[in-house]
VMD Tcl script that builds the backbone (N, CA, C; Angstrom):
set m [mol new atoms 261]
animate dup $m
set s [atomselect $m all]
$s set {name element resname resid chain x y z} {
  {N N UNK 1 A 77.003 122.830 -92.744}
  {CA C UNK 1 A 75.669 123.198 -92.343}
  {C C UNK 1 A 75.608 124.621 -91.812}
  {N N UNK 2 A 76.472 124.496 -91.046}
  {CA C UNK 2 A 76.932 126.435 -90.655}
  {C C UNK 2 A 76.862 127.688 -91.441}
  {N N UNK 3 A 77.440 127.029 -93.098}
  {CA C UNK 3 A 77.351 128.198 -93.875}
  {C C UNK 3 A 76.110 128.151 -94.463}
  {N N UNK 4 A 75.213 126.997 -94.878}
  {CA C UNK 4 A 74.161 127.097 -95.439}
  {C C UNK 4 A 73.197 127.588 -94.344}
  {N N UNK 5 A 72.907 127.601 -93.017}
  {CA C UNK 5 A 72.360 128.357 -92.049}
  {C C UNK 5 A 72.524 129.628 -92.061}
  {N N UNK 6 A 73.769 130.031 -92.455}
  {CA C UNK 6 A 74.397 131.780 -92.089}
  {C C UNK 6 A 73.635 132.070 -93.514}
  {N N UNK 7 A 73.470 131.870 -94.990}
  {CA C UNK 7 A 72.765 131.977 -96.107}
  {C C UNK 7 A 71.305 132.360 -95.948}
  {N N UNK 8 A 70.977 131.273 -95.354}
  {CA C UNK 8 A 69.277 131.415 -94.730}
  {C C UNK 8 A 68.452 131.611 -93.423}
  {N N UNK 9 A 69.582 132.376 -92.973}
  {CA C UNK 9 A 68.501 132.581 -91.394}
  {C C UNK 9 A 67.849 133.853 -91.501}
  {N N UNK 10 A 68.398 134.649 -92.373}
  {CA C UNK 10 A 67.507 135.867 -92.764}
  {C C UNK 10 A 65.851 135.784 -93.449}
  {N N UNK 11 A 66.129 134.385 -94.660}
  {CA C UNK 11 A 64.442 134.274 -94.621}
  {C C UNK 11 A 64.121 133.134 -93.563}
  {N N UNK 12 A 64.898 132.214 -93.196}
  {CA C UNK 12 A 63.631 131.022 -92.502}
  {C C UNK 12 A 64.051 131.653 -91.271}
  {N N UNK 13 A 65.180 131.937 -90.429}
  {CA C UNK 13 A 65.425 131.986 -89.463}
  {C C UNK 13 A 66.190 130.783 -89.214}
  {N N UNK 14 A 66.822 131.154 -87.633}
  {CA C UNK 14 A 68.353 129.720 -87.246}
  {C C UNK 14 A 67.243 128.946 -86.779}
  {N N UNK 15 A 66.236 128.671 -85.679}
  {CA C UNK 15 A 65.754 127.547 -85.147}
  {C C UNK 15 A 64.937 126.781 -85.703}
  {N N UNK 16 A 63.935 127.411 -86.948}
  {CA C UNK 16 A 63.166 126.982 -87.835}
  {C C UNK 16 A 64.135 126.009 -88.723}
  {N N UNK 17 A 65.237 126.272 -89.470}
  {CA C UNK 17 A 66.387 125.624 -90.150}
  {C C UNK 17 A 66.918 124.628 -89.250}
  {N N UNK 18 A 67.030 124.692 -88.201}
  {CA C UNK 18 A 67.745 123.517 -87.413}
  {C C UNK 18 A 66.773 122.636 -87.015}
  {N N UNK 19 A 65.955 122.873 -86.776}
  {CA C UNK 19 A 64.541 121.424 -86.589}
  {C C UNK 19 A 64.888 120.733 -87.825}
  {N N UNK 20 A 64.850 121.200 -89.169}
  {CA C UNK 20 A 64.740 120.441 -90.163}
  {C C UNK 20 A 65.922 119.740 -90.302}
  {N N UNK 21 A 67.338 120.101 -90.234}
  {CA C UNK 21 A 68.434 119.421 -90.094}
  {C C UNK 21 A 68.965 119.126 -88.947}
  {N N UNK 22 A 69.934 118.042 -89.087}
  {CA C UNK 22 A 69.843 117.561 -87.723}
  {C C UNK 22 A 71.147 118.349 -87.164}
  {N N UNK 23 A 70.746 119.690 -86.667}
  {CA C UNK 23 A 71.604 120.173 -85.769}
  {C C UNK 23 A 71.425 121.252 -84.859}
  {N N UNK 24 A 71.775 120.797 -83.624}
  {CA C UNK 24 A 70.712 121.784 -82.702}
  {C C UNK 24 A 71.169 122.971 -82.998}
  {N N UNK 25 A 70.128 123.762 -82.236}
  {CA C UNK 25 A 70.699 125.479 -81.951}
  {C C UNK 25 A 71.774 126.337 -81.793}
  {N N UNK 26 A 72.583 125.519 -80.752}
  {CA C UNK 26 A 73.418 126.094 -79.569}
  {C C UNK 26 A 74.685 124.994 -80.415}
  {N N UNK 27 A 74.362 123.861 -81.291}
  {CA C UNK 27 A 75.532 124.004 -81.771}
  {C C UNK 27 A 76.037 125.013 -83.027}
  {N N UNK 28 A 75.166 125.515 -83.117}
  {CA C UNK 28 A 75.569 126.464 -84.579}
  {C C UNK 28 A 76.127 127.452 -83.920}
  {N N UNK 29 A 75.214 128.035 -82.701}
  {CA C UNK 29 A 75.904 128.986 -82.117}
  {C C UNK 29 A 77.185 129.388 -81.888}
  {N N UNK 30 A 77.571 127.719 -80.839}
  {CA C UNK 30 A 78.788 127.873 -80.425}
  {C C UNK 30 A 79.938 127.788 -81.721}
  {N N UNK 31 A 79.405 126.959 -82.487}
  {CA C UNK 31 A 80.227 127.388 -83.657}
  {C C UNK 31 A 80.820 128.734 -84.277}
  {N N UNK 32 A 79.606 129.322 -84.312}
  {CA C UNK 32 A 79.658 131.199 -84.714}
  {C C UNK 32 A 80.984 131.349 -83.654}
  {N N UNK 33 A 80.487 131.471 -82.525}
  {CA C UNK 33 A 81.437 131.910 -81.419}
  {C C UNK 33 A 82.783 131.262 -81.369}
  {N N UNK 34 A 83.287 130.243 -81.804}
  {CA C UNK 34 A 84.420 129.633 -82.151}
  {C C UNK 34 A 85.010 130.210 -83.261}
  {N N UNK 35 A 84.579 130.721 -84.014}
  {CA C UNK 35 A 84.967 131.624 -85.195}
  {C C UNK 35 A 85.352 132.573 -84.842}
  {N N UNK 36 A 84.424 133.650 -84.156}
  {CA C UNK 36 A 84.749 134.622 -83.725}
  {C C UNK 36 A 85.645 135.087 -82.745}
  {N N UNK 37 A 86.095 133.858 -81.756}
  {CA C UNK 37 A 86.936 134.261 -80.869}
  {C C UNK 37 A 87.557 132.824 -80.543}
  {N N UNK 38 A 88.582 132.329 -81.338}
  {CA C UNK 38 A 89.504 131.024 -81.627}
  {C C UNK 38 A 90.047 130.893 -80.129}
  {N N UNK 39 A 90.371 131.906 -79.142}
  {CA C UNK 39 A 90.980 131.018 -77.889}
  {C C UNK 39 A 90.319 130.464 -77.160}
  {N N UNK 40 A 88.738 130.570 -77.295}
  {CA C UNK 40 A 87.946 129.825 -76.424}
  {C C UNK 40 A 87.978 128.388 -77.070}
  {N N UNK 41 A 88.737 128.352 -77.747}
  {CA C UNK 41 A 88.916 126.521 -78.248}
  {C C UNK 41 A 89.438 125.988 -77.335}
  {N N UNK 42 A 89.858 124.440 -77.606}
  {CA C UNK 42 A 90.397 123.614 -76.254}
  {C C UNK 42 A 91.546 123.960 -76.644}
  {N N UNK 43 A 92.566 124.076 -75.953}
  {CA C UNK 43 A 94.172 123.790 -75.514}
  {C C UNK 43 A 94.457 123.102 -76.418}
  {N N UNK 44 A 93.843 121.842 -76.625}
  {CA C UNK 44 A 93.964 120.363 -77.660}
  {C C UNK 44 A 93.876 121.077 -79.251}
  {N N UNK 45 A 92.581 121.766 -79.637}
  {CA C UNK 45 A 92.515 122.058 -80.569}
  {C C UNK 45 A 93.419 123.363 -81.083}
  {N N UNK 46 A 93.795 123.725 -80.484}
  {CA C UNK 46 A 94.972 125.508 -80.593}
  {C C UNK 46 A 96.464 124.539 -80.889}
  {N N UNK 47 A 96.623 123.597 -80.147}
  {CA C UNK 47 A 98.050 122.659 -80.425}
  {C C UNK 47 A 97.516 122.028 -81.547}
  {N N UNK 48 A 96.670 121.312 -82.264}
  {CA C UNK 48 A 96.302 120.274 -83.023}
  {C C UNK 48 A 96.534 121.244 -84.503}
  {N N UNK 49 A 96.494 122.967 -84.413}
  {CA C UNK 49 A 96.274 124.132 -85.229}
  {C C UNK 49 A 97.583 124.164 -85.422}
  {N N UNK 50 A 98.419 124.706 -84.445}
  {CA C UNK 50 A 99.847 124.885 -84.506}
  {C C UNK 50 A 100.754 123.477 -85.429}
  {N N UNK 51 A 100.404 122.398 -84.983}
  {CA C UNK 51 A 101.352 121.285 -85.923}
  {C C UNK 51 A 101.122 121.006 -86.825}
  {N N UNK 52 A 99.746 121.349 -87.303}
  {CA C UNK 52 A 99.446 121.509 -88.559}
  {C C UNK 52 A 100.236 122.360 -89.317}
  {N N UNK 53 A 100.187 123.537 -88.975}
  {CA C UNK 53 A 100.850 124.582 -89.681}
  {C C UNK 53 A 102.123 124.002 -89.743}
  {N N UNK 54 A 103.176 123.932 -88.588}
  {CA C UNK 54 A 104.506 122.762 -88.759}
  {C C UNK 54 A 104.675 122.151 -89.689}
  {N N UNK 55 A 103.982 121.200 -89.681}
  {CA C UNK 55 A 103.783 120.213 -90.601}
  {C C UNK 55 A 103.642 120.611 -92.176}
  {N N UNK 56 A 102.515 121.734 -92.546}
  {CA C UNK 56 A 102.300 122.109 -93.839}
  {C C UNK 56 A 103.594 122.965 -94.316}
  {N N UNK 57 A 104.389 123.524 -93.266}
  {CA C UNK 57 A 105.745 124.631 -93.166}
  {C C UNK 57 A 106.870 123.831 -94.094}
  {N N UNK 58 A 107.168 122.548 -93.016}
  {CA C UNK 58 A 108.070 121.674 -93.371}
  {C C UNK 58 A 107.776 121.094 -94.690}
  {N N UNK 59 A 106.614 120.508 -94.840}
  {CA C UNK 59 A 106.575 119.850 -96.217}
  {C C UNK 59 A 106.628 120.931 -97.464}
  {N N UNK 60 A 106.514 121.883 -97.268}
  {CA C UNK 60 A 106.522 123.075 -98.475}
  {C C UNK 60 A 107.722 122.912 -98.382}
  {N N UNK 61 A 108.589 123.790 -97.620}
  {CA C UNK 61 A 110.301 123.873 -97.601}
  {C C UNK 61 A 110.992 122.672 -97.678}
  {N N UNK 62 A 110.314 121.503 -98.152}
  {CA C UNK 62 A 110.916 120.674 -98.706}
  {C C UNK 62 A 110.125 120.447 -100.117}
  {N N UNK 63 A 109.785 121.290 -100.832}
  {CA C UNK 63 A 109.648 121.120 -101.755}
  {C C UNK 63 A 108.286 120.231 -101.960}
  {N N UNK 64 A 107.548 119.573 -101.357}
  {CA C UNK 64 A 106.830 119.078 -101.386}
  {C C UNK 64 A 107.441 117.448 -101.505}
  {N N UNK 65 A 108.789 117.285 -100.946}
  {CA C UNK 65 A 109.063 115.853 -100.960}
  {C C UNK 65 A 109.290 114.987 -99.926}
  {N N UNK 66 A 109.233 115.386 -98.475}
  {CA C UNK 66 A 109.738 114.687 -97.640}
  {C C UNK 66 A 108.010 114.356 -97.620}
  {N N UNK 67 A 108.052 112.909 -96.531}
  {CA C UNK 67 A 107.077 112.211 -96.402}
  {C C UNK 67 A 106.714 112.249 -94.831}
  {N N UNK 68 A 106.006 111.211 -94.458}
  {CA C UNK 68 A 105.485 111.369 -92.486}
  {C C UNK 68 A 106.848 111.291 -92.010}
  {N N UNK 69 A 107.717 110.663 -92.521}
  {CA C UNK 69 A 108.820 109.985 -91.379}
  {C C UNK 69 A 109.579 111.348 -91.412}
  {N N UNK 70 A 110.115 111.842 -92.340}
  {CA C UNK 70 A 111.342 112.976 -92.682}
  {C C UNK 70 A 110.599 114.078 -91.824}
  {N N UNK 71 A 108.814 114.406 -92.073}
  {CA C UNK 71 A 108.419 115.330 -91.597}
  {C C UNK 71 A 109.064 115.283 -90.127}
  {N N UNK 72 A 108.505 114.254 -89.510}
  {CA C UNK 72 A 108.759 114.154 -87.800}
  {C C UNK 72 A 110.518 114.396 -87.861}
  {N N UNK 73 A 111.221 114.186 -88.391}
  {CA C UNK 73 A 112.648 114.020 -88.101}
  {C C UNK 73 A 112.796 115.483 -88.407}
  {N N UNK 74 A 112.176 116.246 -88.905}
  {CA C UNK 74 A 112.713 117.786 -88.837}
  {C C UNK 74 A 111.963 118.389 -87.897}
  {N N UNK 75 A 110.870 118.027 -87.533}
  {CA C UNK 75 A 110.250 118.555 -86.297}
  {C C UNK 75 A 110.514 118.228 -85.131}
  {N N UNK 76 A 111.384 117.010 -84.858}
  {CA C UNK 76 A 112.347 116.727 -83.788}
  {C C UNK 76 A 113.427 117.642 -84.138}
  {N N UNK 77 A 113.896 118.026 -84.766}
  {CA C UNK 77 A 115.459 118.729 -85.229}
  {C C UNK 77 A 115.085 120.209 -84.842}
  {N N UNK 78 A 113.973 120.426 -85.111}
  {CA C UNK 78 A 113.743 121.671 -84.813}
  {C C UNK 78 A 113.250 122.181 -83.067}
  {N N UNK 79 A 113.024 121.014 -82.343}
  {CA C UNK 79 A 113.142 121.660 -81.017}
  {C C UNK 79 A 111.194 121.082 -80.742}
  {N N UNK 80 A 110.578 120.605 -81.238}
  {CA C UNK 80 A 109.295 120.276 -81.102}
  {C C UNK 80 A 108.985 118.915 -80.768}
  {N N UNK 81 A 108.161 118.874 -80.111}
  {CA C UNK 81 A 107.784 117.674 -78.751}
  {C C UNK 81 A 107.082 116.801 -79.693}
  {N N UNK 82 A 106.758 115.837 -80.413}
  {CA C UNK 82 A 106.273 115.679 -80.718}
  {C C UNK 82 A 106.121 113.991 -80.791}
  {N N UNK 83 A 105.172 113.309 -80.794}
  {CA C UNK 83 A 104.706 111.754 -80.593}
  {C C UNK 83 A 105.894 110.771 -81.416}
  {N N UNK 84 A 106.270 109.671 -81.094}
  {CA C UNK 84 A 107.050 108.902 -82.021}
  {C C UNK 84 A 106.331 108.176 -83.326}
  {N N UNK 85 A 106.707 108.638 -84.526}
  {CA C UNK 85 A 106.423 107.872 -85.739}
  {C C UNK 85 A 106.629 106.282 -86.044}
  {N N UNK 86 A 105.760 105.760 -86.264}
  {CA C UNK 86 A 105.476 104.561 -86.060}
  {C C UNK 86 A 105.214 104.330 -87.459}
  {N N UNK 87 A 105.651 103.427 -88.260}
  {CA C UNK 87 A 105.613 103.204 -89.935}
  {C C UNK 87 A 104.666 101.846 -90.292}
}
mol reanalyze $m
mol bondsrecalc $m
mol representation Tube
mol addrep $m
């Protein structure tokens, strides 16, 4: 909804566009502003960013073959805190 807003706020405008869909003002806003400046994210979401990347790291450098379990067992191997895998 963000990008189709950023498309058309030049002819309808942002608040005219957000009455019609269901999304307020100030969340588009803060959205913009989450874009623009990523550390005002939560703590939660900056870690949730980082193991992702981990995660997408490891499964490439394995070729695209290890699975959830192998993932976690190299991300334990590698020194990272991470929740116990449960199958």
């Amino acid at each position: 909804m963000v990008d189709f807003i950023d498309v058309n706020k030049q002819e309808y405008g942002i608040e005219p566009i957000c009455r019609v869909l269901p999304i307020a003002p100030l969340t588009y806003h803060r959205t913009k502003d989450l874009e623009e400046c990523p550390d005002k994210r939560s703590l939660r979401s900056q870690h949730d960013d980082f193991y992702i990347s981990e995660i997408k790291r490891i499964w490439q450098v394995s070729k695209w073959r290890y699975g959830a379990c192998k993932v976690w067992q190299q991300m334990k191997a590698d020194g990272l805190r991470v929740a116990s895998y449960i199958v």
